[in-house]
N, C-alpha and C positions, 0 to 999 in steps of 0.2 A: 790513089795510087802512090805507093814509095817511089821511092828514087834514089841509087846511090851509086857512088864512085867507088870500080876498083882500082886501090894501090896498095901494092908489094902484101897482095894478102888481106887485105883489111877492107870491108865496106864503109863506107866514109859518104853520111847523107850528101846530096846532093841539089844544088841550086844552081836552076838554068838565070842567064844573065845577070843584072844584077838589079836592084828595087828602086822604082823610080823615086822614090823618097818623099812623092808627097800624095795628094788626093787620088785617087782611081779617076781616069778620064769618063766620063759621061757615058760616052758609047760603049766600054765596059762594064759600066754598072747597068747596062741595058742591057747587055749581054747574057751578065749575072741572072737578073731576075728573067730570063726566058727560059735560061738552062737550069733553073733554080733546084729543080728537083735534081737533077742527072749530080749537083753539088754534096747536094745530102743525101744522095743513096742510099732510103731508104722506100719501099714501096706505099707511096701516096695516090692518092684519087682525089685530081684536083677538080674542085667544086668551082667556084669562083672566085677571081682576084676582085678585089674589095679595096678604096681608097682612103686611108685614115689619115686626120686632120692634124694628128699630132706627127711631123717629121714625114718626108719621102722620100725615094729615091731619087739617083740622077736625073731621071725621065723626067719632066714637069707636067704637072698634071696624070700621070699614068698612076693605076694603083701601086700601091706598097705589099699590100696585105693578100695571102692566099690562102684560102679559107677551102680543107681539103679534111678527106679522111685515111684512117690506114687501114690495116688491112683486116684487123679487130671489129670495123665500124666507128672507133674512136675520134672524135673530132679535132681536129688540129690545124694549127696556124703557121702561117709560115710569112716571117717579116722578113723584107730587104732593105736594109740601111744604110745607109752610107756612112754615116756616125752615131756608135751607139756612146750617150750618156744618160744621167740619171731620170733626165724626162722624157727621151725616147722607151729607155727601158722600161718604166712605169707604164707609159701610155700601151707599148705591145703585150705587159701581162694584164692588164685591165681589159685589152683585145681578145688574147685569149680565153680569159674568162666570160667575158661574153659570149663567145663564141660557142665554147661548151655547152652551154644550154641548150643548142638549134636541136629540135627534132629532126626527125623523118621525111616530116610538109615539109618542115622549113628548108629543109637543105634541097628537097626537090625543087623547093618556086625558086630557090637560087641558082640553079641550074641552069646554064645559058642557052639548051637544047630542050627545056622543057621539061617535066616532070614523068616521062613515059620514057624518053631517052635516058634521066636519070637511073632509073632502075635498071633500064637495058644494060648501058653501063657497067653500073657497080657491080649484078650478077657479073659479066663478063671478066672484069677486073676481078675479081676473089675467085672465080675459078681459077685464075692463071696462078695461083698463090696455094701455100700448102693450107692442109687442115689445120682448125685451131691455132691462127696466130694470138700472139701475145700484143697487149698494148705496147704502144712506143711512147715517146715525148710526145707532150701535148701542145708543145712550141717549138718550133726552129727559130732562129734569129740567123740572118746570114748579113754581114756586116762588112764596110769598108776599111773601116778604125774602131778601135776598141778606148776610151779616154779611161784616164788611170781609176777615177771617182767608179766605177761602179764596178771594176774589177773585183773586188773582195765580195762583191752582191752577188756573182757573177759562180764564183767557187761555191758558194753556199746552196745556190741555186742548181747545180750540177745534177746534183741528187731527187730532184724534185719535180723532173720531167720539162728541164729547159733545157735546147742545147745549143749551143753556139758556135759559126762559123766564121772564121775570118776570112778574107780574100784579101792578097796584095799583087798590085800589078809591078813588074818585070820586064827589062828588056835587056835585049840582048844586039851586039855591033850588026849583026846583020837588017836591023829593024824589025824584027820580029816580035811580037810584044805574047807573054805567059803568063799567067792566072795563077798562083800559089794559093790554096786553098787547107788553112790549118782548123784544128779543134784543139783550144788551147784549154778549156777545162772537161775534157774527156773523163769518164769515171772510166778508169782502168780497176784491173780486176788483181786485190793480191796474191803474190804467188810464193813459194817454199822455197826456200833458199837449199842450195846443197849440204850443207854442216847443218840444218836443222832435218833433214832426211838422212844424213849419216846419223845425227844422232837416235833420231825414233829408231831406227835398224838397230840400235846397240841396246834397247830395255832389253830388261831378264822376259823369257818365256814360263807362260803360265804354266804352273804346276795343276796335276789332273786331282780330282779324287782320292784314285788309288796311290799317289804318290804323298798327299798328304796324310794319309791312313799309315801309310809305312813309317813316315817321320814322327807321326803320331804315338805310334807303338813303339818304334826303335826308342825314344825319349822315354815313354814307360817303362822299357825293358831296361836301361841303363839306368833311371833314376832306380827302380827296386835292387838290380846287383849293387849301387853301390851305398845301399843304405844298411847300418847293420843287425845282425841276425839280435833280435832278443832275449834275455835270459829264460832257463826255461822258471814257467810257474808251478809250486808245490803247494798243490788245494791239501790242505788239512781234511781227516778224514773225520766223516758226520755221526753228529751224536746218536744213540739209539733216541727214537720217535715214542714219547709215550702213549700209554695205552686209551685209546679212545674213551669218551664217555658217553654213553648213550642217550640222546636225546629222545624226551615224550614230546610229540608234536599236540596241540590241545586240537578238538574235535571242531571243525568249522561250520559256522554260525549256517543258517535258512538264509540267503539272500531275498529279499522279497523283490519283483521287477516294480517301476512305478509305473500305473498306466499311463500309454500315448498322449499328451496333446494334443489336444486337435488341430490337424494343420491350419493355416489360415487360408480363407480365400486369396486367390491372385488379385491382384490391384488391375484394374481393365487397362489396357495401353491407352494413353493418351491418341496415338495416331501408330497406326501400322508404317511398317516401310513400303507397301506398296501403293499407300494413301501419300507419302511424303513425296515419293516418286511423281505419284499422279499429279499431284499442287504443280509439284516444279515441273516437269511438259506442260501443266495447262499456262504457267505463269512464261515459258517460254513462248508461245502460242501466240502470247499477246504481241499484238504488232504495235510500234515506238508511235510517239505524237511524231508526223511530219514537219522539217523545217519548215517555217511561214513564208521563208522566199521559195525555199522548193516548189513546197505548195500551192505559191501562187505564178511557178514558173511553169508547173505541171496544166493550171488550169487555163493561162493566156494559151498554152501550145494545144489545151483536149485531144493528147494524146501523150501513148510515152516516146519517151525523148531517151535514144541511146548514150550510153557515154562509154569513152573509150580514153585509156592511159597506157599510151606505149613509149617504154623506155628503150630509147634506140640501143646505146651502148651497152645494154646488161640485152639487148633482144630476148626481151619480153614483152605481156601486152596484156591489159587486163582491161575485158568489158563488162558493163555493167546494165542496168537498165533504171530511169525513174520513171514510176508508175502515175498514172493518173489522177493518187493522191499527194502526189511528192516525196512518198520513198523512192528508195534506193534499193534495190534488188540486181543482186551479185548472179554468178554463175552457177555458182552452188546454191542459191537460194535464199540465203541469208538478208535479213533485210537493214538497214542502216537510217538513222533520219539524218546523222550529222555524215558532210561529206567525207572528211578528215577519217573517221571511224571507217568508213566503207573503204576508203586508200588502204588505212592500214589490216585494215583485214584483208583487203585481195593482196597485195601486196608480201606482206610478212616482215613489213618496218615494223621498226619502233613509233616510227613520229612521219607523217607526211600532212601536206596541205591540200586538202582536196578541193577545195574552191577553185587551187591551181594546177592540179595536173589532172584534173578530168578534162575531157573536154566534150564538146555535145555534139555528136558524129563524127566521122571519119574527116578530121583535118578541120574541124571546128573551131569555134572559139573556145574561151576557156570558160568552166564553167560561173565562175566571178564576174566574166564579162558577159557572160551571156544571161546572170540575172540582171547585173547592173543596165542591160539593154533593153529589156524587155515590161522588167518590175519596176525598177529604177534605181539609182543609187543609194535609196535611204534602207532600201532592205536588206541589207546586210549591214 
């Protein structure tokens, strides 16, 4: 919310009492991190507060860390600090980066209500929200003191899906104590001055077709009038033509034809096109050697073994199946021995790790660990 003073005309920001000048008191910054959302006013789904080791708030012992999404499905962080410097702010984007990672499970088992409540939830939550929102920041930072060392970090960072809050406490003679609450590196948006709108209003307007046809011609018409008339030319008059002489044409020869050549036989084709066709379906046909861990992860389980890759924040979801011999068999059908290959073909990357993002049922382990559990560690 703004705030300003009017005098004789003029809006003149405004600030209630005056800055206490030094730390936020405790129960303030307790304050902070409970209304921590209603600060950043943005629409969040908070998941759970989470307590990290590096830097906390007032509170002792209370979490720092709020580990929430938006309205996207995006995963997002939200730190409360009391002092941000160069190691606090290190440690909360190494937070953040963690945190992006969380699936779908994972953010359900964090759910303080359970993993059926979660869902209940978050539908609930995105209905009350328009269609197709857009991602937000992937970090808040809300903060007591800002120290000068990581200000310049802090601009750079603007851009790049961090945003930052300051709080300062305020008071005023009556005892009343107010919350000031700034964004001192806001990306604002630029905008058009009025002399560069007077000026785009003053370009020349485009000339049509027909008007450059007319300047066209007018230019032709005035370059020929003012160019001058030629002398006339006086052709000399033609010699009489002497009298022809008669040509004897001589008598033309018997052409004789040579006979034909015999054509030669056709050379046999090596392979037809629909022999070469045939080779390549049968050479498709052939099914890949199986991985040797798959293989032998297919045979401890004698059975197939689903596998499932769902990417929360892009909500998608690709299943898979390995088979009895330790393929891989997609939905389309396609088969794969290497896991990586099968990623990237359901998928439509360039480059994925499928040892790491399959996983073996719904809310499994992943698949790396679930040969390293089963085969053992030396088979991969």
């Amino acid at each position: 919310m703004l705030l300003f003073e009017y005098d004789n005309g003029h809006l003149i920001p405004a600030q209630l009492g005056a800055s206490t000048g030094g730390e936020i008191d405790a129960d303030v910054m307790i304050a902070v991190r409970d209304h921590v959302l209603e600060i950043i006013g943005k629409p969040l789904f908070a998941v759970q507060w989470a307590a990290d080791g590096a830097g906390a708030h007032a509170a002792p012992g209370d979490p720092d860390s709020l580990i929430a999404m938006d309205a996207s499905g995006q995963v997002v962080t939200v730190e409360v600090r009391r002092t941000l410097d160069s190691r606090t702010l290190v440690a909360a984007l190494a937070h953040s980066g963690r945190t992006a990672t969380l699936g779908w499970l994972d953010l359900a088992g964090l759910y303080p209500s359970g993993a059926g409540a979660f869902r209940r939830d978050w539908n609930a939550f995105r209905e009350s929200l328009p269609p197709r929102p857009l991602p937000g920041a992937r970090l808040y930072i809300v903060t007591g003191e800002i120290l000068d060392e990581v200000r310049p970090a802090l601009e750079l960072l603007a851009d790049s899906g961090v945003e930052v809050f300051e709080v300062s406490q305020r008071s005023v003679s009556d005892g009343r104590t107010f919350v000031e609450v700034t964004e001192p590196y806001r990306i604002s948006v630029p905008t058009i001055s009025q002399n560069s709108v007077l000026e785009g209003a003053r370009r020349p307007a485009l000339r049509s077709d027909a008007d450059l046809n007319a300047i066209t011609d007018g230019a032709s018409t005035a370059h020929a009038a003012a160019a001058p008339e030629p002398a006339p030319v006086v052709e000399p008059e033609p010699a009489p033509a002497p009298a022809p002489v008669p040509v004897v044409e001589p008598a033309p020869e018997p052409v004789v034809e040579p006979e034909p050549a015999p054509e030669p036989a056709p050379e046999p084709a090596s392979r037809s096109f629909e022999a070469l066709f045939a080779e390549e379906s049968e050479d498709d046909l052939v099914a890949p050697e199986p991985h040797p861990a798959l293989a032998a992860l297919a045979t401890a389980a004698d059975q197939e073994l689903p596998l499932v890759w769902v990417q929360l924040r892009k909500g998608l979801r690709h299943e898979a199946m390995i088979d009895r011999v330790g393929l891989i068999t997609l939905e389309d059908g396609r088969q794969y021995a290497d896991p990586s290959e099968a990623a990237i073909a359901a998928s439509g990357r360039n480059a994925a790790d499928g040892w790491r993002v399959w996983r073996v049922g719904e809310g499994g382990r992943i698949l790396e660990d679930a040969v390293r559990l089963v085969v053992g560690n030396d088979a991969l």
